[in-house]
C-alpha positions in Angstrom: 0.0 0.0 0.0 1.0 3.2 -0.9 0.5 6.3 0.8 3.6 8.7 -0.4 2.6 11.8 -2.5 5.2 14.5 -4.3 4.9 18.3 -4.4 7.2 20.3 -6.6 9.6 17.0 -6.9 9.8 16.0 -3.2 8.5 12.8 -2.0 6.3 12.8 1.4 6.1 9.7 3.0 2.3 9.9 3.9 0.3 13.6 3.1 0.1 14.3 6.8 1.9 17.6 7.9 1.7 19.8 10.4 0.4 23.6 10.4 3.2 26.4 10.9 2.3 27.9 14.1 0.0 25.1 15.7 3.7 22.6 15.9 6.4 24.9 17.1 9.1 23.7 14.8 8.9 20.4 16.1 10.7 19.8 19.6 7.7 21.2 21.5 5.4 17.9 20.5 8.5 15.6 20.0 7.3 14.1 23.1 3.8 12.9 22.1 4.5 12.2 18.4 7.4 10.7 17.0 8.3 12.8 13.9 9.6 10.2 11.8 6.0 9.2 11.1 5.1 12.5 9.8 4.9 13.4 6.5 7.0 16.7 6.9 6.9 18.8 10.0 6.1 22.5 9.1 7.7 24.8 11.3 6.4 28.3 12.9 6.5 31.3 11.0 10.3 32.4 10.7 11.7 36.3 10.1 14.8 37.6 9.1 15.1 39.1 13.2 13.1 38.5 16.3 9.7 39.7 16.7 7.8 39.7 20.2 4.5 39.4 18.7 1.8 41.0 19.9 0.3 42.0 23.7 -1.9 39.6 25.3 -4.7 38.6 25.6 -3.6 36.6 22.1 -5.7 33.4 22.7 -9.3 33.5 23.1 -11.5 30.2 22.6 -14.6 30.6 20.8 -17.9 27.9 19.8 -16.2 25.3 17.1 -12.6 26.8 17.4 -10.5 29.5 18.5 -9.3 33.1 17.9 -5.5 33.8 17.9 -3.6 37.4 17.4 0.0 36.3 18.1 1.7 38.1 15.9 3.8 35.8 14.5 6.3 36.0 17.5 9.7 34.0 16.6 13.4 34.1 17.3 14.4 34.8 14.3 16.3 33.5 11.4 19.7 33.1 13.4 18.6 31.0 16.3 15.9 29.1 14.1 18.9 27.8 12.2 21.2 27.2 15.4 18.5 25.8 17.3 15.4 24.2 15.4 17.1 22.9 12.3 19.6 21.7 14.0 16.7 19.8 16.4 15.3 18.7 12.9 18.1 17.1 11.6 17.9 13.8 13.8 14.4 12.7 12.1 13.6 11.3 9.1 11.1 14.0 8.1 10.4 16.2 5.7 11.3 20.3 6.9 9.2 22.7 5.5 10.1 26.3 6.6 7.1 28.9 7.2 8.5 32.4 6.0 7.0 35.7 7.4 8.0 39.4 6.8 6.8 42.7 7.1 8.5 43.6 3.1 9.4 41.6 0.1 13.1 42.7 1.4 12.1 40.9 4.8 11.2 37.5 3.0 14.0 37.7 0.4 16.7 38.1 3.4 15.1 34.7 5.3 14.7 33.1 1.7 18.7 33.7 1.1 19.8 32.0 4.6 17.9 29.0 3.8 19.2 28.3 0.5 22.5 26.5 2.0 20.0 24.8 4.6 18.8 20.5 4.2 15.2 21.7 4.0 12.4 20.4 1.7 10.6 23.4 0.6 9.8 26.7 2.2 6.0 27.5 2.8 5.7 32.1 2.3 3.1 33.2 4.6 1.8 36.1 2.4 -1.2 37.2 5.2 1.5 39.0 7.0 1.0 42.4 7.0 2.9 44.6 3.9 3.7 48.0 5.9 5.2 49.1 2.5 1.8 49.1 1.1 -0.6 50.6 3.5 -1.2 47.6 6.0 -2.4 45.3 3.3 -1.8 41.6 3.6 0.1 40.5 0.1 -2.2 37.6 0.5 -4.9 40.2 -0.2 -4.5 41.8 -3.5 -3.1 40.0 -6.9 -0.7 42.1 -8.1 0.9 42.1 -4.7 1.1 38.1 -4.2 2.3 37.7 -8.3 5.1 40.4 -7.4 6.5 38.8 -4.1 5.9 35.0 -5.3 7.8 36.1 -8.7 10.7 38.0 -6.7 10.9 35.3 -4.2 11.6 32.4 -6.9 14.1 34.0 -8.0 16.0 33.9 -5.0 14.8 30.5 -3.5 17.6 27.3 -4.2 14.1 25.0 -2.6 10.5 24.8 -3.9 8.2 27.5 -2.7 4.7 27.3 -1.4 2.7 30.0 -0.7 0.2 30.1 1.8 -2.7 31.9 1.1 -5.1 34.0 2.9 -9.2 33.0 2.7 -9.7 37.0 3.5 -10.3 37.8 0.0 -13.3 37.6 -2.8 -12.4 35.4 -4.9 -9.4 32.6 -3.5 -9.2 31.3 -7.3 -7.9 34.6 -8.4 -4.9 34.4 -5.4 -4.3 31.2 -6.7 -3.9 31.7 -10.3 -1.8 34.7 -9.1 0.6 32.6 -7.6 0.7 30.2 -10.5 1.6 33.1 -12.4 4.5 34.3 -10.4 5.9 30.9 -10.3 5.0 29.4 -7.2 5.7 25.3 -7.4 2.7 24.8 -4.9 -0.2 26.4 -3.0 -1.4 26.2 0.7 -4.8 26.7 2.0 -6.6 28.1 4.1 -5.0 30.7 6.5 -7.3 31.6 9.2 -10.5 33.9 9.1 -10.6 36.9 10.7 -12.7 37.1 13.7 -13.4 38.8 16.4 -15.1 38.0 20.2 -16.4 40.4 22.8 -16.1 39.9 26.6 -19.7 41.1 27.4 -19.0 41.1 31.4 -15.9 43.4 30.8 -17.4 45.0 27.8 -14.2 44.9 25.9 -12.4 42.6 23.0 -11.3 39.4 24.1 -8.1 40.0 22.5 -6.0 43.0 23.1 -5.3 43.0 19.5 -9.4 43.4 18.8 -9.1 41.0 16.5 -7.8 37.6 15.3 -7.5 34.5 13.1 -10.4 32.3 13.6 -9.7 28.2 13.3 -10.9 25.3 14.0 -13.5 22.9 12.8 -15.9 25.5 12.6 -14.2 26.9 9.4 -13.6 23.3 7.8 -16.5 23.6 5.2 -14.9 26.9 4.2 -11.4 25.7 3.7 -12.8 22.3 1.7 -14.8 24.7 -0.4 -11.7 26.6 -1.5 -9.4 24.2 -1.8 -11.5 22.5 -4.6 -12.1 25.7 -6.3 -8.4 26.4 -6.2 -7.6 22.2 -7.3 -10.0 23.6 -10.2 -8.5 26.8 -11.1 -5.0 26.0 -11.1 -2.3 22.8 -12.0 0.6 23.4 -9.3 -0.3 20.9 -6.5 -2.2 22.3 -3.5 -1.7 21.4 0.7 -5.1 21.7 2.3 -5.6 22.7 5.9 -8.8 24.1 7.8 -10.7 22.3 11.2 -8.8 19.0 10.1 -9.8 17.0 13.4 -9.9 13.3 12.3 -8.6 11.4 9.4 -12.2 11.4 8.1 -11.6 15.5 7.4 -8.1 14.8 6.0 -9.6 12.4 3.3 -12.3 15.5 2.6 -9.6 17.6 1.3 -7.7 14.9 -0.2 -10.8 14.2 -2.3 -11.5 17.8 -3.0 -8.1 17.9 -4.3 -5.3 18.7 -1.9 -1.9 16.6 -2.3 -1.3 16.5 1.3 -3.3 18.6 4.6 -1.7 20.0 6.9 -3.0 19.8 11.2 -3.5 22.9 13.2 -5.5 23.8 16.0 -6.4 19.9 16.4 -2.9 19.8 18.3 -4.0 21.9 20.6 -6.9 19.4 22.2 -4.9 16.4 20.9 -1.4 16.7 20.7 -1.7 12.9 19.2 -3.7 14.2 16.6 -1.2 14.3 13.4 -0.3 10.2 14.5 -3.4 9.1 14.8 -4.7 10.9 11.5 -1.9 9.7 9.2 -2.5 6.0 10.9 -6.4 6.7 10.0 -5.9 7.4 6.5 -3.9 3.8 6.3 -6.7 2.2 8.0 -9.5 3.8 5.6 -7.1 2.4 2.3 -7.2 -0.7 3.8 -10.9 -0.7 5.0 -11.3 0.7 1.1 -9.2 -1.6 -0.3 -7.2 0.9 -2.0 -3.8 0.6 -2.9 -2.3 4.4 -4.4 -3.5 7.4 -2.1 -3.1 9.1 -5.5 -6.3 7.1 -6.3 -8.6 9.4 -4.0 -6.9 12.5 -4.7 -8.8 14.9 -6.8 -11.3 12.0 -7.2 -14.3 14.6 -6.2 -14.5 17.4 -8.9 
């Protein structure tokens, strides 16, 4: 039975990976789950020097999920590289790298220090915030995500995948736009904004007023727009949204994603990732289907 699938060239042993930012960049759940039975491990967001992220409140649970407005706080480029690749390096896992910045300059700096680095493909977050253009996520407006994806392949020595935001009107058109600028792969969905009052204190929940919504409330959301996309474009696609169970995994995979990746999930089950890549095997077998290349896409 076969359960590896390829993106952009690279082999995955099973489609199960983890979501930048729900994962740490590994060593905080290398306790529960033994990595080597993940497809890849995607690691938190990544910038080219520290960022504190933002004040609390940052975490606020709401019905069928959560709100968080971290803001992206990391180490930095210097001690990711000292400290979490090096971490890395023992298992036999794929390492994707989430990249964040505040300016194409930003990314392009991070992009350059990986390029010497045993990694499998870097993952652009492009719903950070572009202070260069007003505050507007590149994830946000086409011209914006064509122009960084185009500038950032040109740089990149691994295949890059960019992550997109659902924040926008029409996902296919983000999509396409990264097709266009040469992107070798697409991820999907970011989180939703939200937003939660505290009715007793009659104030936001969050100090940052608002956040990224996830969870299994948004799952129908993210299959939608993963299948659009899986329709729109040809470069392989990693689906992620609410995935709790390997039931939701298969949704995606059917809708057309590659691979998924598991987010908030580890939160309430920091088994989670395990047990869904060893549900998927069970359902092939229960099936009696021998390629997980035979389900994916199989729903269009």
């Amino acid at each position: 039975m076969n359960t590896a699938v390829t993106i952009a060239g690279v082999t995955f042993q099973n489609p199960v990976m983890t979501g930048s930012g729900t994962f740490g960049s590994g060593m905080e759940y290398s306790e529960f789950v033994d990595l080597n039975r993940l497809g890849a491990v995607v690691t938190k967001g990544v910038a080219n020097v520290p960022w504190p992220g933002n004040p609390t409140p940052r975490v606020a649970e709401v019905y069928g999920g959560m709100l968080n407005a971290i803001g992206l706080q990391n180490p930095g480029i210097d001690v990711f590289i000292e400290r979490d690749l090096a971490f890395l390096k023992q298992f036999d896992t794929k390492v994707i790298v989430n990249v964040c910045g505040k300016s194409v300059e930003d990314y392009l700096e991070v992009v350059e220090r990986l390029a010497d680095t045993d990694i499998a493909m870097m993952e652009i977050n492009v719903s950070c915030p572009n202070v260069k253009e007003g505050a507007i996520a590149f994830g946000q407006k086409a011209d914006a995500l064509f122009d960084i994806t185009s500038r950032i392949k040109k740089t990149a020595k691994q295949p890059v995948m960019m992550k997109l935001s659902p924040n926008v009107t029409d996902i296919t058109e983000m999509a396409k736009a990264a097709e266009a600028g040469g992107a070798d792969a697409i991820s999907l969905i970011n989180t939703l904004t939200g937003m939660k009052i505290d009715i007793r204190r009659r104030s936001f929940a969050l100090a940052n007023k608002t956040g990224g919504m996830s969870g299994p409330a948004i799952k129908p959301v993210a299959v939608r727009m993963v299948w659009q996309c899986a329709n729109a474009v040809k470069i392989p696609i990693v689906g992620m949204g609410g995935i709790l169970t390997a039931e939701d995994a298969i949704e995606f995979l059917m809708a057309g994603a590659t691979a998924v990746s598991v987010g908030a999930a580890n939160f309430i089950n920091p088994y989670a990732t395990a047990e869904i890549a060893d549900g998927i095997e069970a359902f092939m077998k229960e099936q009696g289907i021998e390629d997980i290349n035979e389900i994916i896409g199989c729903v269009r």
